[in-house]
N, C-alpha and C positions, 0 to 999 in steps of 0.2 A: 724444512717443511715437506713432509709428504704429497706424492702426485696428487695424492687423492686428495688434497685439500687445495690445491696448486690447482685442479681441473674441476672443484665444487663449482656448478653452477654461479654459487654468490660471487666469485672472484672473476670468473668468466666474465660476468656480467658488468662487475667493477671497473674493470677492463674496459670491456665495452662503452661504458656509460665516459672513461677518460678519454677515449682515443675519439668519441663524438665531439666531448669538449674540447678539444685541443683543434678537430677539426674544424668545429667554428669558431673558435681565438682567431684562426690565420685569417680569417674572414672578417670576424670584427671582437675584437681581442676587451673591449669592456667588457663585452657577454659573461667574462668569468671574473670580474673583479665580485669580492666577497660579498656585496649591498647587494649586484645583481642575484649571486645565485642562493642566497638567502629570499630574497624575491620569489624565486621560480621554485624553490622549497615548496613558499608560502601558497603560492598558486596547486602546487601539484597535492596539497595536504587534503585535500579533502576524496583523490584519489587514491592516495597510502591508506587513510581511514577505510575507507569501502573494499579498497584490496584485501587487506588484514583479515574484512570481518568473509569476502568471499573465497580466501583461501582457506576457511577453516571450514568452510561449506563444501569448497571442493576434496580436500582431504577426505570426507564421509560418503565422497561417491556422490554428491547431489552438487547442483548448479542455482542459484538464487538472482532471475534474470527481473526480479520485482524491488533488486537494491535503489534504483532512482528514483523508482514510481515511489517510493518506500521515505524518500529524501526529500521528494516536491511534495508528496502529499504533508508528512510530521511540518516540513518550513512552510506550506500554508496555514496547518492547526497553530501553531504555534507564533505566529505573524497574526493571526487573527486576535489569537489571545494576547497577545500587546496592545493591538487597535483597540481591545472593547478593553484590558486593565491596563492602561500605560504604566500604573505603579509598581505591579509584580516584578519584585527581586529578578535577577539575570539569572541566580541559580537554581531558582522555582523554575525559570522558563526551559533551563535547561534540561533539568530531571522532567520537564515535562517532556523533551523532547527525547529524551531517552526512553523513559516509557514507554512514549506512544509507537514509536521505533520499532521497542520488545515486543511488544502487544502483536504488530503487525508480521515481525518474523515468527513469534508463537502462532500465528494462524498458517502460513505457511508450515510452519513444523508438526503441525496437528495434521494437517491434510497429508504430509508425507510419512509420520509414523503411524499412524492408526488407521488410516483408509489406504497405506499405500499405493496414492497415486506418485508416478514417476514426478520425481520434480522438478523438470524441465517443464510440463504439464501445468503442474500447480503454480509455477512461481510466472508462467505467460498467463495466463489465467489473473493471478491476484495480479499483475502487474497491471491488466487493463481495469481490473476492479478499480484499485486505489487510484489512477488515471481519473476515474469517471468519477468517484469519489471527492475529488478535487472539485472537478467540476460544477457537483453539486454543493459544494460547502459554498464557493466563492462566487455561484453563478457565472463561472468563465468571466469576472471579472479581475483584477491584479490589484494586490496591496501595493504599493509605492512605497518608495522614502520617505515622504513628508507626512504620511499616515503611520510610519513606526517612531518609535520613542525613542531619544539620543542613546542613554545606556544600553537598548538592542543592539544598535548599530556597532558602539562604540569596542563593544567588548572584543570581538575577534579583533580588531584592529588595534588595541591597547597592547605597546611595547611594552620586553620584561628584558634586558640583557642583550637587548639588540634584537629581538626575536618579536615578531608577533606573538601574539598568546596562542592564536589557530595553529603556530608551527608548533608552540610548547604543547600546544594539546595533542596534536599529531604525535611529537619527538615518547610525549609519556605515556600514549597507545600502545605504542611501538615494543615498548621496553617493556611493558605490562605483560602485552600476550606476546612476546619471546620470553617470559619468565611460566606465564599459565602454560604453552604449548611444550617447553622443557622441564617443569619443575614438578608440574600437577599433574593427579589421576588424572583429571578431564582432560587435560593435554594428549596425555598416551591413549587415554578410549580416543580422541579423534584419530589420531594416524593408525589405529588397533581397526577402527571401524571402516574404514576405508583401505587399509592395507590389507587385508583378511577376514570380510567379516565372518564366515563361520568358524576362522580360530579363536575370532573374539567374542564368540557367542558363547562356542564350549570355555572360557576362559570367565564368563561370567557378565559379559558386557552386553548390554540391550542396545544392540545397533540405532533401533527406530529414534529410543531415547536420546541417544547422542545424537543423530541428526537434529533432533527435535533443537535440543542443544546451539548446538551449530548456525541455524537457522534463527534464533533467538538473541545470540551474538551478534550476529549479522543486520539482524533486524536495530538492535538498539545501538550500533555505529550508523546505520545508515541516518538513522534518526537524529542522531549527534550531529552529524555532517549534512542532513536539513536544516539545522539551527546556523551551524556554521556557516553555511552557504548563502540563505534568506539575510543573514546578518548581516554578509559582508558587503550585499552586490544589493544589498536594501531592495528586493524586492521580490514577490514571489508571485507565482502564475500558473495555469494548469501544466504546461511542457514545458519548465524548470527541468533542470538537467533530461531532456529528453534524447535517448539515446546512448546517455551516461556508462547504460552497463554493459556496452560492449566493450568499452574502455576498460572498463576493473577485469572482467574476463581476460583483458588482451593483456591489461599488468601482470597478473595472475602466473599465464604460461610463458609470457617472456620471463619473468621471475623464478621458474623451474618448477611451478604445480602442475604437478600432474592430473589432467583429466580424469583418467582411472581412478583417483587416490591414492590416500598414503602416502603420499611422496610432497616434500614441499614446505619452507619456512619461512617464515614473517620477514624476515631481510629479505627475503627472495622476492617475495609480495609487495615489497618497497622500493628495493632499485627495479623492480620491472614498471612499477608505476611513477619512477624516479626516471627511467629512459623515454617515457612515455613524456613527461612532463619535459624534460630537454626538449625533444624533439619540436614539441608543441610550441614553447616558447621560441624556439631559435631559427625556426623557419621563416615567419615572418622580417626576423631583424636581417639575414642574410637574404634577403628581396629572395627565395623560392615559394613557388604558389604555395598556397596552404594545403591545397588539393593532397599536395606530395603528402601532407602527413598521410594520409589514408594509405597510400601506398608502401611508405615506410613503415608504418606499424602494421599492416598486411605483410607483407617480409617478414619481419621480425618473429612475428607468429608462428609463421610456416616453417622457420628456420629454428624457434623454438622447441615446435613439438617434432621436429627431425630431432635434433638431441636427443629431446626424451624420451622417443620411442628405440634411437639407439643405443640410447644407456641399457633402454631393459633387454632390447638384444645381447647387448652383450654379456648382460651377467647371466640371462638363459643359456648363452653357450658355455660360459664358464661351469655353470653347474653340471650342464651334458658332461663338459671333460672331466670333471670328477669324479662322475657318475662310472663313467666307459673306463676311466684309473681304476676305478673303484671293484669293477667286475672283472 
């Protein structure tokens, strides 16, 4: 096996992600029997989802800080729409919630390809729209449990092979866009669009559009993972995951995306929000405040983007020396 695969971020982090476990085994060593960490999967999937869909927004140079606002607003719409059709099929409610999802990063995506607003800009902006949004659909009231319908509830929570269905929906996410981000055009325009974009402009690629792109992904995961989320914990409310997205951000760069762009892959977007979800989980069982987490995954950030701003040191020096061979 080559260094360079030996020192890939993903195995770094793999690493990483064992030597945590191991260190909470000596602590309380159920933590890692197989029930448990299928659990803490189960728990961290709707984090992987959002990760997924903001690394592919990060790749294009843009950041999508409206993924939660994006997740309580669709699991309100969609929560409401059980309450008033309790009949409506589970996969009507679904594609409902995917749509409404897309719909919401296509406004995002419009406001950053065609009016070029920065979209740190846009997506704090729509974030507090769809916020107040919420507000006004539900009157700052909360749908309950006993107002949604059993087959809403039931479906994340329905086993297939040991697995929740929420983990198998995660697990085929996953596999999906690690096949669109290496196999497809759209794939390479995103890491083209963020890696370069005026090489990718003379190359033929419409930057704006692929963010457009990007951002419409994003939007219709986050949407997905409003259903999943409303469904599981049966209830939805204006500040539903509030705060959510600094987490997917913080999976993100522990995961090896890079801010800049270009750089960065769906495993990578998965165990960072797979370290993120340990941590989460196994603070409380090892009696340390929770507080800590904030702390811990502050570290982890800092010490992230040290990596990957070292990495791009050092291939800029590499190329100097070839340059200076060269002359």
């Amino acid at each position: 096996m080559s260094r360079h695969v030996l020192m890939s971020r993903e195995v770094l982090l793999s690493g990483a992600i064992l030597v945590l476990l191991a260190l909470i085994a000596s602590r309380f060593p159920a933590f890692i029997t197989p029930a448990n960490l299928a659990n803490v999967f189960n728990d961290t999937a709707p984090l992987i989802l959002l990760a997924i869909g903001q690394m592919i927004v990060i790749l294009t140079r843009c950041i999508d800080l409206s993924v939660a606002a994006n997740l309580a607003l669709t699991g309100m719409v969609v929560a409401m729409i059980n309450v008033a059709l309790p009949g409506l099929p589970v996969p009507v409610i679904i594609a409902c919630a995917i749509g409404i999802g897309a719909l919401l990063g296509m406004f995002n995506g419009i406001l950053v390809w065609k009016l070029e607003i920065p979209p740190i800009v846009v997506t704090l902006g729509t974030m507090t729209i769809f916020r107040g949004t919420i507000f006004l659909l539900s009157d700052g009231q909360w749908v309950n449990s006993h107002e949604l319908s059993d087959p809403f509830k039931a479906f994340p929570r329905a086993e297939f092979l040991g697995l929740p269905v929420m983990s198998w929906i995660t697990i085929a996410a996953v596999l999906f866009f690690s096949l669109v981000m290496s196999r497809t055009t759209l794939g390479r325009a995103f890491y083209a669009a963020g890696g370069n974009p005026h090489a990718a402009t003379y190359a033929g690629i419409d930057v704006g559009k692929t963010q457009f792109w990007a951002f419409t992904i994003s939007g219709a995961l986050a949407g997905l993972t409003g259903y999943l989320w409303v469904s599981r914990f049966a209830v939805a409310f204006v500040d539903l995951a509030g705060g959510f997205e600094l987490n997917v951000v913080a999976a993100c760069v522990i995961g090896g995306v890079a801010i800049m762009g270009g750089i960065g892959t769906v495993a990578g977007a998965m165990l960072g929000a797979l370290f993120l979800g340990i941590i989460g989980n196994a603070l409380p069982v090892v009696d340390i405040s929770p507080f800590w987490q904030l702390a811990i995954s502050g570290a982890a950030i800092i010490i992230a983007v040290a990596l990957n701003t070292q990495a791009n040191r050092t291939k800029g020096r590499i190329i100097l020396k070839r340059a200076e061979h060269a002359s």
